[in-house]
C-alpha positions as CSV (number, residue, x, y, z in Angstrom):
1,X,27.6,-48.8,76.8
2,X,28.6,-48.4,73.1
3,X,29.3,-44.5,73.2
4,X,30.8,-42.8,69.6
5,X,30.5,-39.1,69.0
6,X,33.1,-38.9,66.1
7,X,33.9,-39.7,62.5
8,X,31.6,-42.3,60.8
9,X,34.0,-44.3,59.3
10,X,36.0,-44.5,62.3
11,X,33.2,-45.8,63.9
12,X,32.3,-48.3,61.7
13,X,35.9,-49.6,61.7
14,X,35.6,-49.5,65.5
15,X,32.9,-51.8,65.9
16,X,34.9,-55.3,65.5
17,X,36.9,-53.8,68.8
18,X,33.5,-54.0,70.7
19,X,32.9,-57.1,69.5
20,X,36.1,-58.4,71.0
21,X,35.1,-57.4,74.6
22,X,31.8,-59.0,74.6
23,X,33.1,-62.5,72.9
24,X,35.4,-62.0,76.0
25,X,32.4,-61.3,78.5
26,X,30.9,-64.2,76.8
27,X,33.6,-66.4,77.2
28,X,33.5,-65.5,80.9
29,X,30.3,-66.2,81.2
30,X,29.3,-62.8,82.1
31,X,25.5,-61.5,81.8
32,X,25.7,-58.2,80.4
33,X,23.2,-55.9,78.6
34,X,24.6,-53.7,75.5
35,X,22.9,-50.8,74.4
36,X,24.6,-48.0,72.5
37,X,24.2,-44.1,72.4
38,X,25.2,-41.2,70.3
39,X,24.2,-40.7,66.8
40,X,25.5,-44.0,65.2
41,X,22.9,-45.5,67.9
42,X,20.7,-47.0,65.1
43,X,23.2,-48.2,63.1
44,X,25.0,-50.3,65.5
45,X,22.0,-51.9,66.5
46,X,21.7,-53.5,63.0
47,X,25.2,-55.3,63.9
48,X,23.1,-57.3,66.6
49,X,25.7,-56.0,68.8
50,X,23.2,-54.6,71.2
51,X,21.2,-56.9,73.7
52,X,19.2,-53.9,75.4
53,X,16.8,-50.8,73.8
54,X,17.8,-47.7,73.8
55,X,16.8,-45.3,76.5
56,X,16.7,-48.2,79.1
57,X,19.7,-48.3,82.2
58,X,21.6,-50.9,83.5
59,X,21.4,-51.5,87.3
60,X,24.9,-52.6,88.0
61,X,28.2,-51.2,87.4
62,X,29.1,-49.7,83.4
63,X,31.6,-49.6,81.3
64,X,32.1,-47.5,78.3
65,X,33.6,-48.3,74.9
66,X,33.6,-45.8,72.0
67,X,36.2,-43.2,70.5
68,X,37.6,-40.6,72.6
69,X,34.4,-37.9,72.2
70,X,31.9,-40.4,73.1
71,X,33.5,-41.8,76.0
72,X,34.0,-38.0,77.5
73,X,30.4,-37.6,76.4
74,X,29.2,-40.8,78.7
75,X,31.7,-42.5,80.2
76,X,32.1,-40.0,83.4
77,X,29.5,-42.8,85.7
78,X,31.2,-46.2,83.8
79,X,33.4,-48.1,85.9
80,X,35.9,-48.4,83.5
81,X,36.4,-47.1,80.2
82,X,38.1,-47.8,77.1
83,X,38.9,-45.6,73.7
84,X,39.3,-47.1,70.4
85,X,42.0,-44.7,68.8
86,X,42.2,-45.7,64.7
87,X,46.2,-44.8,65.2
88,X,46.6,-46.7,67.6
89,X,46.7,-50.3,66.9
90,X,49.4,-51.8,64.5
91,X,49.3,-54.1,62.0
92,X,48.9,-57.8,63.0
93,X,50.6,-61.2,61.8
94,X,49.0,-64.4,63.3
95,X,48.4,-68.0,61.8
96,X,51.3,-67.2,59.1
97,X,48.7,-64.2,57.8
98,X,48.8,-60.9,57.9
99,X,45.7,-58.3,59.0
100,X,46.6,-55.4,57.8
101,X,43.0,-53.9,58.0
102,X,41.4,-51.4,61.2
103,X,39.2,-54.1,62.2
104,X,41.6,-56.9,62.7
105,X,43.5,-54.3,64.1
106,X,40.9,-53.2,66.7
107,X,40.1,-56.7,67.1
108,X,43.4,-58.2,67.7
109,X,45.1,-55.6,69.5
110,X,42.1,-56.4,72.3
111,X,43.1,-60.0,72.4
112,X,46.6,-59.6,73.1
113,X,45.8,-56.8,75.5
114,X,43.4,-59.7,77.4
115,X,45.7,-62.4,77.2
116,X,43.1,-64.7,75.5
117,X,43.0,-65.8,72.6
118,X,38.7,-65.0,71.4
119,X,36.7,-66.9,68.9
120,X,36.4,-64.6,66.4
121,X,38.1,-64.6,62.7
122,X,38.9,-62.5,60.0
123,X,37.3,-60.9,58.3
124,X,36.2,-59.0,62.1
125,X,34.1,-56.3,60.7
126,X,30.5,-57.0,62.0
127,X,28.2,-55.9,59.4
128,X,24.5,-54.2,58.9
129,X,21.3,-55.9,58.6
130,X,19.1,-54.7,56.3
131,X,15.3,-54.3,55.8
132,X,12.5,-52.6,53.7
133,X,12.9,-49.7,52.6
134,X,10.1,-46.9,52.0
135,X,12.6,-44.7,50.1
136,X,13.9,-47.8,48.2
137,X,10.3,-49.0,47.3
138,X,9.5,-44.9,46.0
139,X,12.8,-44.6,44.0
140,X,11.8,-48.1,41.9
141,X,7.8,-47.1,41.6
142,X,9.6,-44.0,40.4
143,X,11.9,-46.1,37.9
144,X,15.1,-44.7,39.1
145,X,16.1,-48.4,40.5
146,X,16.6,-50.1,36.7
147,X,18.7,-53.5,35.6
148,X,21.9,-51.6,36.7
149,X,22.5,-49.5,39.5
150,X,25.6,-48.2,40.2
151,X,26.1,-45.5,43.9
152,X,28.8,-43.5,43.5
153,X,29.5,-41.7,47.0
154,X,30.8,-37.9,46.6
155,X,30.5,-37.1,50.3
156,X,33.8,-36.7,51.8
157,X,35.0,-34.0,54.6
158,X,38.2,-33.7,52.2
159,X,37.2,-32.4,48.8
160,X,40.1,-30.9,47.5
161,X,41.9,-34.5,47.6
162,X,38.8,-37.1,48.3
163,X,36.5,-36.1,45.5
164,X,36.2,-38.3,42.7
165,X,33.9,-35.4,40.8
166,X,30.4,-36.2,39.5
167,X,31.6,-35.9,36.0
168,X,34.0,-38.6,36.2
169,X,31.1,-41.0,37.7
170,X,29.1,-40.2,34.6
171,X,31.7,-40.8,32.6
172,X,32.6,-44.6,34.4
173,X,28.7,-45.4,34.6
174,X,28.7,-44.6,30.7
175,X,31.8,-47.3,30.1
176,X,29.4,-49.6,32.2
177,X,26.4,-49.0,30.5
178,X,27.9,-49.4,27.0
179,X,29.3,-52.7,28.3
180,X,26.2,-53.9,29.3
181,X,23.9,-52.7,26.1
182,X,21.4,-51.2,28.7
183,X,20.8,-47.9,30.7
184,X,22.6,-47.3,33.9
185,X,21.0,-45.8,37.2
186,X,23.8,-43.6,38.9
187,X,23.1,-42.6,42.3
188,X,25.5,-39.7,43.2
189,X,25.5,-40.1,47.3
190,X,26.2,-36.7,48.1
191,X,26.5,-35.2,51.9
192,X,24.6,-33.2,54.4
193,X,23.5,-29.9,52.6
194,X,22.0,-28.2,55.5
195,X,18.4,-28.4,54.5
196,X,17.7,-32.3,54.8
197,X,17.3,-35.0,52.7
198,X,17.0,-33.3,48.6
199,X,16.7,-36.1,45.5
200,X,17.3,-34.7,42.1
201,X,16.7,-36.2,39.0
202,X,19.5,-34.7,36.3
203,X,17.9,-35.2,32.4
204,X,18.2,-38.1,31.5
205,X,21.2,-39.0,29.2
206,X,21.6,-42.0,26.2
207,X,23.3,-44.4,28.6
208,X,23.1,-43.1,31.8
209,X,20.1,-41.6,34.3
210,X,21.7,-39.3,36.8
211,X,19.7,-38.7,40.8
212,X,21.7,-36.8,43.3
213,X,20.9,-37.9,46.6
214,X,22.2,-35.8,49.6
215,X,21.5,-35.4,52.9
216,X,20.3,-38.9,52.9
217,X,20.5,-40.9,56.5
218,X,23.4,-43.3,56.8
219,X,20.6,-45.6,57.8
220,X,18.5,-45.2,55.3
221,X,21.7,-45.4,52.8
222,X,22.4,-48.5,54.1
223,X,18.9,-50.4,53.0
224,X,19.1,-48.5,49.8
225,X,23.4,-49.8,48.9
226,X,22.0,-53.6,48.5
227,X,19.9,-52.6,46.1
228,X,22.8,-51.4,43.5
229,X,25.2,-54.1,41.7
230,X,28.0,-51.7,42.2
231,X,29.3,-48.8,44.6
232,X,32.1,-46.9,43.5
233,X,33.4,-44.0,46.5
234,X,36.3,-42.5,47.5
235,X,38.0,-43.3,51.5
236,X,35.3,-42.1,53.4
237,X,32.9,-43.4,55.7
238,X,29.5,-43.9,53.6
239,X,32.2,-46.0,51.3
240,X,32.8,-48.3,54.4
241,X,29.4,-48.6,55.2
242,X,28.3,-49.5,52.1
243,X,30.9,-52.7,52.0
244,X,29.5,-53.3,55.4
245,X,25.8,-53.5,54.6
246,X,24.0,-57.1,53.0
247,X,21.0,-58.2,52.0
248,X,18.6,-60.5,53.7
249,X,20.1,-63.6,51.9
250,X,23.7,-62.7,52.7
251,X,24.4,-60.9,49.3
252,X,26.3,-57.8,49.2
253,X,27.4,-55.9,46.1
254,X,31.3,-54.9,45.1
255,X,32.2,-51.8,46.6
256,X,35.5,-50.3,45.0
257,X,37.4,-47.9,47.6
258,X,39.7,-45.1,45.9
259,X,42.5,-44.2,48.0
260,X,45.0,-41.3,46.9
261,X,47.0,-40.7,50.3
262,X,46.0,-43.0,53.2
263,X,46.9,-47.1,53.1
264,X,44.5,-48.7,51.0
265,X,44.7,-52.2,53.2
266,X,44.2,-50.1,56.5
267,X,41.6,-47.9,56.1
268,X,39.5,-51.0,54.5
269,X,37.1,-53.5,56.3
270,X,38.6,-56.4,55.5
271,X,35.4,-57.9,53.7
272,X,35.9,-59.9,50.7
273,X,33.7,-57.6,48.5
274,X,35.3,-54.5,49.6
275,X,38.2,-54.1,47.2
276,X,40.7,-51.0,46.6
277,X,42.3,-49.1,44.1
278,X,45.4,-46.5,45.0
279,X,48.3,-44.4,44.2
280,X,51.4,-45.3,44.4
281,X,51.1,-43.2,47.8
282,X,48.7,-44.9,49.4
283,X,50.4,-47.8,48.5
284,X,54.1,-46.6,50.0
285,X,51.6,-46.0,53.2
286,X,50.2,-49.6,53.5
287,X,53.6,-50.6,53.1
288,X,55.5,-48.4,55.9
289,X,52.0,-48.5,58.0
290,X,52.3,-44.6,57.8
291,X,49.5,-41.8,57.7
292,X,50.0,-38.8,55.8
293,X,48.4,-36.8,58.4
294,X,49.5,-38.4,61.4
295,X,52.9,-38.8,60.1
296,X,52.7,-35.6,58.3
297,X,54.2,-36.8,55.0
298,X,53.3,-34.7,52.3
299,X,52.3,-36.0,48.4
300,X,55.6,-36.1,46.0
301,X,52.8,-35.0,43.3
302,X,49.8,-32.9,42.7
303,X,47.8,-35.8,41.3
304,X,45.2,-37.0,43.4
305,X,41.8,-38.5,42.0
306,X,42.9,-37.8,38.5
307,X,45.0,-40.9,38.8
308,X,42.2,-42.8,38.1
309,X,40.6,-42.6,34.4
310,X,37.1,-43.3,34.4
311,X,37.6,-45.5,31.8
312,X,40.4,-48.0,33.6
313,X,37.9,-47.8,36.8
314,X,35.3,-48.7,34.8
315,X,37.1,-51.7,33.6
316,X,37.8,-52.9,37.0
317,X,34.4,-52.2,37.8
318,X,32.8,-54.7,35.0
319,X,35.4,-57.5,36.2
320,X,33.6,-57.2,39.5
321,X,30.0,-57.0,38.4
322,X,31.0,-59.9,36.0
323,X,32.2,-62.0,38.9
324,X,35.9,-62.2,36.9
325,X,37.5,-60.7,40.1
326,X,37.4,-62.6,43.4
């Protein structure tokens, strides 16, 4: 049973440390079913993770893997239990390369713990299939998909230092737009508000057509990020899963990840579109393999977001759209 109550992007990060136990149960030749439970339910299904629909029980023994709220949650019949903590694993070195990311760490803290050496390799982070989309199919009837979509992900349970501001998206999808002689489509991916999903349409400017989306499903989020040719958020969990989702061919778009306290290589899914850009804090953290908050080390400044002008992000941003970047 795949049980996690908690943070999204923990979760997310979590999930190559599930798929570590079952390439072990496989490798032992052990029939198992998989089902998961708890709000992210849905969304782990689309990592083909799960062998068995929700709602159904197992007949033999269970065990329970999740973070600590979800195993408390339904782990108290499992057999045996085990809690993927994001501070606990370290940073791992193997094959003369380091794996610096959560889920390599996940992944190959639970091979040494085993004493096996499983068949998976990096990058571990399973990732999300994708489908049609109702929404998706509304928002381009409605022509607010165009010939450049950028998401730019606001949500963030840390606003004071995680948000990246709507103005400054404008102002990097303008940079863009210019760039590219045409009209951007900026999705501002906002969070819950407390009264469900709410799309605005902002008027529209010269080189850039503004729709706040907030309250949207992380599921439905995840058919709609495919659709864009760039997503641009700050160290949050809607960031991760948009690095995490593809298309049906395979394809997934650049997803830039702005870190201002916490390690930019740990707090990452180790995909190759997935890329980062940090203070020189988040930097010293990937370094030391420190947390800010853990660790309780405080900023040496007062700049957070602002160390990132619209207009250098919006450079790095065409390298990536442009395919100059690997």
């Amino acid at each position: 049973m795949v049980a996690f109550e908690g943070k999204l992007g923990d979760t997310l990060l979590a999930l190559s440390g599930v798929r570590a136990v079952l390439d072990w149960l496989r490798l032992r030749s052990v029939r198992m079913a998989v089902r998961a439970v708890g709000p992210y339910a849905e969304l782990i299904a689309r990592t083909g993770l799960i062998t068995q629909p929700r709602g159904t029980t197992p007949s033999t023994w269970r065990a329970a893997i999740g973070d600590r709220p979800g195993v408390e949650t339904h782990g108290s019949t499992a057999a045996v239990s085990l809690v993927l903590d994001p501070a606990a694993p370290p940073c791992w070195s193997t094959d003369g390369r380091a794996h610096p990311d959560l889920p390599a760490r996940h992944y190959l803290a639970l091979e040494r713990r085993l004493g096996i050496r499983l068949p998976g390799t990096a990058p571990f982070t399973p990732t999300l299939a994708t489908g049609p989309s109702n929404l998706v199919e509304e928002l381009r009837s409605g022509g607010r998909l165009g010939r450049l979509n950028i998401a730019a992900i606001t949500a963030t349970s840390w606003p004071e230092l995680k948000d990246y501001t709507a103005q400054r998206y404008i102002t990097l999808a303008k940079h863009i737009a210019e760039a590219h002689q045409t009209q951007a489509r900026l999705l501002l991916i906002g969070g819950n508000p407390g009264d469900g999903l709410r799309i605005t349409a902002e008027t529209p400017r010269r080189h850039v057509q503004v729709l706040r989306l907030d309250g949207m499903p992380a599921d439905h989020l995840a058919d709609l990020f495919p659709h864009c040719h760039l997503i641009v958020g700050n160290d949050t969990g809607l960031t991760h899963l948009a690095a995490m989702t593809r298309s049906r061919d395979g394809s997934s778009p650049p997803v830039i990840g702005l870190y201002a306290r916490h390690s930019h290589s740990k707090w990452r899914t180790g995909l190759p579109h997935h890329h980062a850009v940090a203070t020189d804090l988040s930097d010293r953290m990937h370094q030391g393999d420190l947390c800010p908050v853990r660790d309780a080390i405080g900023p040496d400044t007062d700049v957070h977001m602002d160390a990132f002008p619209p207009a250098a992000l919006a450079q790095v941003g065409l390298e990536l759209i442009n395919g100059v970047r690997p």
